[in-house]
C-alpha positions as CSV (number, residue, x, y, z in Angstrom):
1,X,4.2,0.3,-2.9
2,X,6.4,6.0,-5.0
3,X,9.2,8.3,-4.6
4,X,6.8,11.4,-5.2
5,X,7.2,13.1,-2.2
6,X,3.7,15.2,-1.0
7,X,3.8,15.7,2.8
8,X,7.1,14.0,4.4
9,X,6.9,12.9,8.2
10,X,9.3,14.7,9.7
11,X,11.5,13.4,12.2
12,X,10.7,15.2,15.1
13,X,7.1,15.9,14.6
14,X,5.5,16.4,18.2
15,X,1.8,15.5,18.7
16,X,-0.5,18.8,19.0
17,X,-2.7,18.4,22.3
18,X,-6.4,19.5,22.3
19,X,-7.1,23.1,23.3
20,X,-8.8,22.9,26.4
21,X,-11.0,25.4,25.2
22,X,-12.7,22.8,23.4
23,X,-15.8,20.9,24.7
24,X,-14.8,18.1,26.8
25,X,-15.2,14.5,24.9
26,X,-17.3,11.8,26.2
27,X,-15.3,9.3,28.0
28,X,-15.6,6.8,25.7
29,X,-13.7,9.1,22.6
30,X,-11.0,9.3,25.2
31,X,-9.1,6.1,24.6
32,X,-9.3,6.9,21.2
33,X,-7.9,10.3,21.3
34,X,-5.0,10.2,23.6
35,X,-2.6,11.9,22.9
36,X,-5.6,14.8,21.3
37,X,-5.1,13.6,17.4
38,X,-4.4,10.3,15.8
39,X,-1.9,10.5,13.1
40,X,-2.5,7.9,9.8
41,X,0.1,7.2,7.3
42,X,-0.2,6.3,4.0
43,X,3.0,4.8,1.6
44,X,2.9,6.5,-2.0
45,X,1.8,3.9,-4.3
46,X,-0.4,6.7,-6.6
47,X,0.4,10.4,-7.1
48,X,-0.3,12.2,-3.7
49,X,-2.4,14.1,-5.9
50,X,-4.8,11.2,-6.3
51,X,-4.1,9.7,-2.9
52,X,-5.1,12.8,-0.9
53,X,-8.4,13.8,-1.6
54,X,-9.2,9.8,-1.7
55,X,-8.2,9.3,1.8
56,X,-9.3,13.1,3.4
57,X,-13.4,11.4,3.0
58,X,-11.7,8.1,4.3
59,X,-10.3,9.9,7.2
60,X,-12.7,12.5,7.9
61,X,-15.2,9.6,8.4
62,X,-13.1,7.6,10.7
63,X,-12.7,11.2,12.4
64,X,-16.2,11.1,13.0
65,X,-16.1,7.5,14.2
66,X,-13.6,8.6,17.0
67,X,-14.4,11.6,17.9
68,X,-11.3,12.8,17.5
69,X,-8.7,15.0,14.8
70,X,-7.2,12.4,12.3
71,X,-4.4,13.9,10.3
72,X,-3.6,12.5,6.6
73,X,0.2,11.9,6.6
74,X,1.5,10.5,3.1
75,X,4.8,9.4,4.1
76,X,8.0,10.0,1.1
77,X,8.5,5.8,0.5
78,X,8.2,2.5,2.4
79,X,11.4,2.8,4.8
80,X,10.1,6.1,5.7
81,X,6.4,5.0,7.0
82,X,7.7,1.7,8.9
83,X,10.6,4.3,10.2
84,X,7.7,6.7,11.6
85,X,5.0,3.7,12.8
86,X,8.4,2.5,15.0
87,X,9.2,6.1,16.4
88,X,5.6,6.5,17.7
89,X,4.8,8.9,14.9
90,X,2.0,7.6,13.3
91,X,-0.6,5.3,15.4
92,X,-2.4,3.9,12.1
93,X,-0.9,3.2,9.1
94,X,-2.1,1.8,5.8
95,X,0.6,-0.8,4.5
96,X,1.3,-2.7,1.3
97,X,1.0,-6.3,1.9
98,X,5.0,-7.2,1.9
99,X,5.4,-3.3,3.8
100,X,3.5,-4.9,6.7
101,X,5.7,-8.0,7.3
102,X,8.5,-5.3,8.5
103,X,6.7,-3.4,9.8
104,X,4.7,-6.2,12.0
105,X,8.4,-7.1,12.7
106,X,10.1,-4.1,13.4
107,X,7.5,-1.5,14.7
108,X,4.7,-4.3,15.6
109,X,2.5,-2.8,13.5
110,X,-1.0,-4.9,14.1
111,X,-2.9,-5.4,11.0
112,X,-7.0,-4.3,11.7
113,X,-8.9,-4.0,8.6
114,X,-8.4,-4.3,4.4
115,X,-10.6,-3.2,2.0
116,X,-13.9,-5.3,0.9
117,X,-16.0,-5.9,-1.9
118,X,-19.8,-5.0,-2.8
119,X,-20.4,-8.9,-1.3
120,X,-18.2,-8.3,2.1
121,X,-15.3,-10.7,1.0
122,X,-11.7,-9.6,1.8
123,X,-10.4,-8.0,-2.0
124,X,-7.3,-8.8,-4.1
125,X,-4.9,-7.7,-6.6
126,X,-2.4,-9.1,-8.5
127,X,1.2,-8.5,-9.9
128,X,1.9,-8.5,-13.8
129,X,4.8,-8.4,-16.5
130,X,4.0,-6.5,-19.2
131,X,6.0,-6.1,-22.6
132,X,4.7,-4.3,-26.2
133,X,2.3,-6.8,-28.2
134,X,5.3,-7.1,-31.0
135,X,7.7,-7.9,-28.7
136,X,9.8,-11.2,-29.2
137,X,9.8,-11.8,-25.4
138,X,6.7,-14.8,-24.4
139,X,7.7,-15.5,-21.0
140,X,9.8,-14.4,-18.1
141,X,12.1,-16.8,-19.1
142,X,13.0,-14.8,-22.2
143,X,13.4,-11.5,-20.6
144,X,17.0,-13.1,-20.0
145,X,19.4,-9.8,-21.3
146,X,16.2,-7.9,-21.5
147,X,15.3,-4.6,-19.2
148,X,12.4,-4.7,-16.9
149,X,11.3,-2.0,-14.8
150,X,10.2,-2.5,-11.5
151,X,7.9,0.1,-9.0
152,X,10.7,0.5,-5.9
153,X,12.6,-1.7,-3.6
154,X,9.9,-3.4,-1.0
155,X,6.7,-2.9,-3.2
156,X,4.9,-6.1,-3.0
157,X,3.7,-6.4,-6.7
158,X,6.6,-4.2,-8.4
159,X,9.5,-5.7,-6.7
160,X,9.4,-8.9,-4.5
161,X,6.6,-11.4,-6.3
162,X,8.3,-10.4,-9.8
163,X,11.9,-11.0,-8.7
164,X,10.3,-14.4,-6.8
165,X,9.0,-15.3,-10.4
166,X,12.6,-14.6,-11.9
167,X,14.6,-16.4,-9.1
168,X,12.7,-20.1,-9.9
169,X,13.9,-19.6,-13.5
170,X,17.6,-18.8,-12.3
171,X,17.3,-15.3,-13.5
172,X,18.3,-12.5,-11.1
173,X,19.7,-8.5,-11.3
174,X,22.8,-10.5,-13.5
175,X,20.9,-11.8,-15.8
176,X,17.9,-9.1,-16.4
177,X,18.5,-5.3,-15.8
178,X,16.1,-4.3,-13.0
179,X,15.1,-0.2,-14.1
180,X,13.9,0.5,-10.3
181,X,11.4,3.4,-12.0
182,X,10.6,5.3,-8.1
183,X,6.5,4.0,-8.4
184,X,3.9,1.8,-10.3
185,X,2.9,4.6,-11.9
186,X,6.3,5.4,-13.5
187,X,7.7,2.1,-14.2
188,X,4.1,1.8,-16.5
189,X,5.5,4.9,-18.2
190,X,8.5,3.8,-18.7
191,X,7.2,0.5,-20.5
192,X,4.5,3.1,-22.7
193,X,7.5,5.5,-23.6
194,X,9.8,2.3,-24.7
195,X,12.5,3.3,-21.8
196,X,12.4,0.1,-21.1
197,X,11.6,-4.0,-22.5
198,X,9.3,-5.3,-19.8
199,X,7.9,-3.3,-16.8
200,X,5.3,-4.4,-13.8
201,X,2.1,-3.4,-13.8
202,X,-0.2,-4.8,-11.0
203,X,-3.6,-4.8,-11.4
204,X,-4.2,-2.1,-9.3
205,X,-2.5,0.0,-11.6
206,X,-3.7,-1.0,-14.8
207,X,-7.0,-0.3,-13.9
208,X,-6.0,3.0,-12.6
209,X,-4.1,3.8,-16.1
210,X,-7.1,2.9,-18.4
211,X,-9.6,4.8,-16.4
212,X,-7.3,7.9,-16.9
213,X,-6.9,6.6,-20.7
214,X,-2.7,6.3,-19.6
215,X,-2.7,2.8,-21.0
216,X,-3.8,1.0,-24.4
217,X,-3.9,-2.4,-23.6
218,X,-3.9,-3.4,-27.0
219,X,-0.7,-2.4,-27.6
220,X,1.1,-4.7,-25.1
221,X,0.7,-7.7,-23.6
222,X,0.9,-9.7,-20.5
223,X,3.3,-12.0,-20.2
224,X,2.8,-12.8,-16.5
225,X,0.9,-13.0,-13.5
226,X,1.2,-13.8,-9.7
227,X,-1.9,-15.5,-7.6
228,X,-3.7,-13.1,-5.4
229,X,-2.5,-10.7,-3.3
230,X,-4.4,-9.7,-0.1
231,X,-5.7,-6.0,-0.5
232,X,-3.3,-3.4,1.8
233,X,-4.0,-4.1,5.9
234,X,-4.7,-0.6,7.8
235,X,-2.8,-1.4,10.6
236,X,-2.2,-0.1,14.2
237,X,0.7,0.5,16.4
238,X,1.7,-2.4,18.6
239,X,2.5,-0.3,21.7
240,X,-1.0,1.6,21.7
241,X,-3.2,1.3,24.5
242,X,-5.7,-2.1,23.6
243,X,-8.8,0.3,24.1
244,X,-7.8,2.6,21.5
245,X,-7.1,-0.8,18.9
246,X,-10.6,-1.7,19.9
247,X,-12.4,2.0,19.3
248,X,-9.9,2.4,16.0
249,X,-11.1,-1.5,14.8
250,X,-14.8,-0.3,15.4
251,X,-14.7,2.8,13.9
252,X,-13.3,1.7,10.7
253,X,-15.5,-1.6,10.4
254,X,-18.5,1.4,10.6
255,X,-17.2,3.0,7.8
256,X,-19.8,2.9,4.8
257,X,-19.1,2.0,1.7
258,X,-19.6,5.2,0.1
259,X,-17.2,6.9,2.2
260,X,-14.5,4.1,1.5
261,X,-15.3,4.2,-2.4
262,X,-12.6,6.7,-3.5
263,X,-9.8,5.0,-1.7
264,X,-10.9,1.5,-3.6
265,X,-10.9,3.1,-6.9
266,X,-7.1,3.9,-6.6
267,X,-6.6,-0.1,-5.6
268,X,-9.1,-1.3,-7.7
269,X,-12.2,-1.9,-5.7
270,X,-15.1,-1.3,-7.5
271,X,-17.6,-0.9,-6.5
272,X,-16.7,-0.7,-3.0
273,X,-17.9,-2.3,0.0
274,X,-17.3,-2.5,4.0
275,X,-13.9,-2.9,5.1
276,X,-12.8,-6.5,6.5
277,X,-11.4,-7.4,9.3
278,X,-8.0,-9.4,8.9
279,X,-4.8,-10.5,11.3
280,X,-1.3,-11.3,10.6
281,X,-2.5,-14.7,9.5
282,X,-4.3,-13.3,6.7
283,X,-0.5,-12.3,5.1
284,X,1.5,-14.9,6.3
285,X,1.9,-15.8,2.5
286,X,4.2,-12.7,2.6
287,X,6.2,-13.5,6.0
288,X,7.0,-16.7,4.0
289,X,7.8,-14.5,1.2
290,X,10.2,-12.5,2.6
291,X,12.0,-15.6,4.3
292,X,12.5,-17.3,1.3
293,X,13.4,-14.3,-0.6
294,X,16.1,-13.6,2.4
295,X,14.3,-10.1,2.6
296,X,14.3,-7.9,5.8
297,X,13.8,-4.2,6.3
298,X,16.8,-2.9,4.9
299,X,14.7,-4.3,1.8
300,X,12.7,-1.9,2.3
């Protein structure tokens, strides 16, 4: 899941009808144009600069799909895109795994599609601890006294699964500093520029940073790992009309892989295939998560 703020949503954006000097749409784009644009959010977890270009081909396709205006929105952290999905501001939103359990539970955010492989299967990541390859610490166990820093508060890979891993060895914020570095991006930095002992660095991320030459793995080492994540649900606002879910679900199980490809890159799918369709089942491993964890969206 970034504190690197590109394009904010703004508390009392108001939705743009279309001109009526436009050509009239066929009756079937209506239901999934109605209120004349659709508005898609997207939570920080690269630099906007990466994120943005990646998802204008995503979007511009589904655009073509609906028949209707899609605007990019990448929202300033978590809070802030589960804040907007519940105040009617965004009618699709792409969600970290753990990011959907709140907002499925406190905006009804209705997961639709995730992101698929060359062969059609539903993709993966997972999370990881890394520390320098000379350092003395072999387990999470020894990171007792130790700093480790973590993405942000909520991330699914830089926050919940690695405290999760801490908490059956009795270790908590008491027993290891937690360096909340604002993104997977800088708490990798901070472990490269020695800030810090230990950081997380999900797999997503490390193969972002060693494409981009940001990371020599053979100067550190992994120390652990958590079982596989479900890829990031695109998700749709509970309250919207069931004919627009339907048109939105379509349109984005059209989309090729080509026109997907950029997007997987940045979460490590590649190459890239069709998206898949999933349901809340598909993350329940995360509701069950965050209720053992005692998390709720203040988590967030």
């Amino acid at each position: 899941m970034k504190r690197i703020v590109a394009l904010a949503v703004a508390a009392g954006l108001a939705l743009t009808a279309c001109g009526s000097e436009e050509p009239a749409k066929p009756a079937a784009a209506s239901s999934a144009c109605p209120n004349g644009e659709v508005k898609f959010g997207i939570e920080p977890y690269e630099d906007p600069a990466k994120l943005t270009p990646a998802y204008q081909v995503l979007t511009g396709a589904l655009e073509r799909g609906l028949n209707c205006e899609v605007k990019l929105q990448i929202v300033q952290d978590y809070s802030a895109e589960v804040l907007a999905m519940q105040n009617g501001k965004l009618e699709l939103a792409q969600f970290g795994p753990l990011g959907f359990v709140f907002a499925n539970r406190r905006a009804g955010a209705e997961p639709l599609v995730s992101f698929g492989d060359a062969q059609g299967k539903l993709t993966s990541y997972q999370a990881g601890i890394w520390v320098p390859a000379d350092s003395a610490v072999k387990s999470i166990a020894d990171l007792r006294g130790k700093t480790l820093a973590l993405s942000e508060p909520g991330s699914t890979s830089g926050d919940a699964l690695p405290r999760a891993a801490m908490a059956k060895l009795g270790l908590d914020k008491t027993s290891v500093k937690l360096d909340y570095a604002g993104g997977h991006p800088e708490a990798l930095l901070a472990l490269t520029n020695g800030k810090v002992e230990a950081a997380e660095i999900n797999t997503q991320q490390l193969a972002t940073a060693k494409a981009a030459g940001k990371f020599d793995e053979s100067k550190f080492r992994q120390i652990w790992s958590s079982d596989p994540i479900p890829n990031d649900p695109i998700t749709v606002a509970g309250a919207a009309d069931p004919a627009f879910k339907e048109a939105v679900r379509k349109a984005l199980l059209n989309l090729k892989p080509d026109e997907v490809a950029q997007v997987g890159k940045l979460l490590d799918v590649d190459p890239a295939g069709p998206m898949v369709a999933v349901d809340k089942n598909t993350y329940q491993p995360l509701f069950d998560l965050a209720d053992t964890l005692g998390l709720t969206e203040g988590d967030v």
